[in-house]
VMD Tcl script that builds the backbone (N, CA, C; Angstrom):
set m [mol new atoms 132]
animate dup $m
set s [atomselect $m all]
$s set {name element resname resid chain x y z} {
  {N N UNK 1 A 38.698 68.069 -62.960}
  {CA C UNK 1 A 38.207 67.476 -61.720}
  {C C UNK 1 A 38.164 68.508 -60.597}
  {N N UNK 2 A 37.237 68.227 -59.811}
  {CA C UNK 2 A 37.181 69.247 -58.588}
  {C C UNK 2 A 37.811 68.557 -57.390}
  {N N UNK 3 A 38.005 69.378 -56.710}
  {CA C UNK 3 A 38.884 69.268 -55.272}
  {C C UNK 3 A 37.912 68.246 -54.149}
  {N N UNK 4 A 38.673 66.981 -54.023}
  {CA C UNK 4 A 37.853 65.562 -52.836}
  {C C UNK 4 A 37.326 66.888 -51.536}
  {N N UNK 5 A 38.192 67.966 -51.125}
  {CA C UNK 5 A 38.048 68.076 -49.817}
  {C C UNK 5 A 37.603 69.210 -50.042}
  {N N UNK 6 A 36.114 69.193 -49.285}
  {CA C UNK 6 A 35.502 70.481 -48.824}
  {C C UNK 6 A 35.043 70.720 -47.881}
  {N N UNK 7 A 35.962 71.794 -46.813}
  {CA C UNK 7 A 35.688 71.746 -45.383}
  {C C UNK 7 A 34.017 72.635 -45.096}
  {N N UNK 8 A 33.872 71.487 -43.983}
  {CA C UNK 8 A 32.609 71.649 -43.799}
  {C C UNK 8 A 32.850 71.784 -41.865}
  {N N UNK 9 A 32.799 72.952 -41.168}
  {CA C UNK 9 A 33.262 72.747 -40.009}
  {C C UNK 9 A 32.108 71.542 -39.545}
  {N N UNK 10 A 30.583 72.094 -39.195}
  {CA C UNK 10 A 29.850 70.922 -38.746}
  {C C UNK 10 A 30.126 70.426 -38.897}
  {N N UNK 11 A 30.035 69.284 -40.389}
  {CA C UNK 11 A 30.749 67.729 -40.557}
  {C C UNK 11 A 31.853 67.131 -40.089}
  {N N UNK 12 A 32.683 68.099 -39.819}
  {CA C UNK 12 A 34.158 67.749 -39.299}
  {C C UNK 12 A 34.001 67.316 -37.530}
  {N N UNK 13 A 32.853 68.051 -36.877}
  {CA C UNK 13 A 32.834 68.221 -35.551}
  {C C UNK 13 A 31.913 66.675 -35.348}
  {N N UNK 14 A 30.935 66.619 -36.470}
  {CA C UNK 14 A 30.358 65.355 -36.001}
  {C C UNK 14 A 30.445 64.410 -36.484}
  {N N UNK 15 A 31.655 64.207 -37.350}
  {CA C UNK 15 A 32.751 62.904 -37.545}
  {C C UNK 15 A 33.790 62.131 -36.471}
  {N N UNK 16 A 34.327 63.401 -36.495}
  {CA C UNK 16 A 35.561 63.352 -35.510}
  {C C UNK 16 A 35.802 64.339 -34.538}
  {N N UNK 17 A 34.816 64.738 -34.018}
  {CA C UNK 17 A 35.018 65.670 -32.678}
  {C C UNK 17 A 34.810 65.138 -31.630}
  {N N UNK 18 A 35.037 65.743 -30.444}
  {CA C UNK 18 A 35.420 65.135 -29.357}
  {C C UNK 18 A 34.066 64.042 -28.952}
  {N N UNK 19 A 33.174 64.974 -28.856}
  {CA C UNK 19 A 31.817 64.182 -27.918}
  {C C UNK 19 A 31.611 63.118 -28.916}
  {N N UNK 20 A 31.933 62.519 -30.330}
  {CA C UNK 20 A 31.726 61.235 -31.302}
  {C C UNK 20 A 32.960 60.622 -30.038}
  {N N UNK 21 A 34.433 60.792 -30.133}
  {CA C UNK 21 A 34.938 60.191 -29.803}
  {C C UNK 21 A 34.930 59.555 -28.561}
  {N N UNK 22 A 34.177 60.363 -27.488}
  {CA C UNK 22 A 34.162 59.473 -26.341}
  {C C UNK 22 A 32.888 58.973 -25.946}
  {N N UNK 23 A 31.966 58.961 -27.396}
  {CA C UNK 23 A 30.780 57.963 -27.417}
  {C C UNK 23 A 31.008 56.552 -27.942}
  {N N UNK 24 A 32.279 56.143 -28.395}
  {CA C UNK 24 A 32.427 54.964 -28.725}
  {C C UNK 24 A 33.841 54.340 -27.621}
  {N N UNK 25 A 33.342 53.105 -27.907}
  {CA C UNK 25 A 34.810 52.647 -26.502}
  {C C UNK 25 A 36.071 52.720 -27.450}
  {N N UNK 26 A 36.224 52.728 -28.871}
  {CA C UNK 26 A 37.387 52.546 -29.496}
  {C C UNK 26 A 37.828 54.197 -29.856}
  {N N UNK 27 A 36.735 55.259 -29.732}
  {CA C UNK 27 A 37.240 56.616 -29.972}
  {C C UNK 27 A 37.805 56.574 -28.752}
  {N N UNK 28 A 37.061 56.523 -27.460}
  {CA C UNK 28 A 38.254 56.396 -25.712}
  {C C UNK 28 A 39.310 55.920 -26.036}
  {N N UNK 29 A 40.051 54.576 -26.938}
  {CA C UNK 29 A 40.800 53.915 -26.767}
  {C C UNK 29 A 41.884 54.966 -27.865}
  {N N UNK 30 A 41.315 55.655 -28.963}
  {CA C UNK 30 A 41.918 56.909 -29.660}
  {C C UNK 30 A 42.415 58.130 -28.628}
  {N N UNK 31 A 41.620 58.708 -28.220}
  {CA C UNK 31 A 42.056 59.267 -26.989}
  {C C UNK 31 A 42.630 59.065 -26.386}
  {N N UNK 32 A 42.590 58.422 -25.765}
  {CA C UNK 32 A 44.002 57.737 -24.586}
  {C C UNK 32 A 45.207 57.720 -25.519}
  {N N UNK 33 A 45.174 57.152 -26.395}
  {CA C UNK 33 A 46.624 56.865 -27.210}
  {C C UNK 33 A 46.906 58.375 -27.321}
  {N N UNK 34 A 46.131 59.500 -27.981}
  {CA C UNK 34 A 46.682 60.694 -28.150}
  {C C UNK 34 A 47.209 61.345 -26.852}
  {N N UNK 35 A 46.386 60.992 -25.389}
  {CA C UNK 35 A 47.006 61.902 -24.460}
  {C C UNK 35 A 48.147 61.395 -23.976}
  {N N UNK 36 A 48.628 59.870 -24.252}
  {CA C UNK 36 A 49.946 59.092 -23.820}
  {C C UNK 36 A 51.110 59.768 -24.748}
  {N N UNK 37 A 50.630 59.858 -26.034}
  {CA C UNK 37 A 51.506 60.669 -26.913}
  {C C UNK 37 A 52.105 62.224 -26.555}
  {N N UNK 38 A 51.028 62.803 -25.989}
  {CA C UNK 38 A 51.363 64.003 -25.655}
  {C C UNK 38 A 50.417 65.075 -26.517}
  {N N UNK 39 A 49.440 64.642 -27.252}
  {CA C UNK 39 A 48.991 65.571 -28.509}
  {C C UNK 39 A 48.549 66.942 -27.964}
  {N N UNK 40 A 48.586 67.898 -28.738}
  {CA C UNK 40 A 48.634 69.193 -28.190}
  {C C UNK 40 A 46.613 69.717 -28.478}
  {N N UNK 41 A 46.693 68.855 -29.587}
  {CA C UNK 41 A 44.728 68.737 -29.909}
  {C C UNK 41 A 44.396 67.444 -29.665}
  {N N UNK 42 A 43.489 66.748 -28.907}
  {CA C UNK 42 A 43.107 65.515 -28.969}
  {C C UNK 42 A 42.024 65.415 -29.986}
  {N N UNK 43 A 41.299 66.324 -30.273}
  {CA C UNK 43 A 40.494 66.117 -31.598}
  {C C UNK 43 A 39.768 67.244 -31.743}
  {N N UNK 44 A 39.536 67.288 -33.011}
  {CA C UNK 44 A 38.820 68.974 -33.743}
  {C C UNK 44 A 37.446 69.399 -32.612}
}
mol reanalyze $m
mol bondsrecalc $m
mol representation Tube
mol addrep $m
């Protein structure tokens, strides 16, 4: 079997990078939780 994960930077950025996340109201609502946490990356 081959390896599930093959990093793909693009794909990674327009999954879960920032400008996806604060195009949806529930990625904002991800965000917020990470900056209440303290996270040192809020997203890739």
């Amino acid at each position: 079997m081959s390896q599930t994960y093959q990093p793909k930077k693009r794909k990674r950025a327009k999954t879960h990078g920032f400008l996806v996340r604060t195009s949806t109201p529930g990625g904002k609502k991800v965000l917020a939780n990470r900056r209440r946490k303290g996270r040192a990356k809020l997203s890739v």
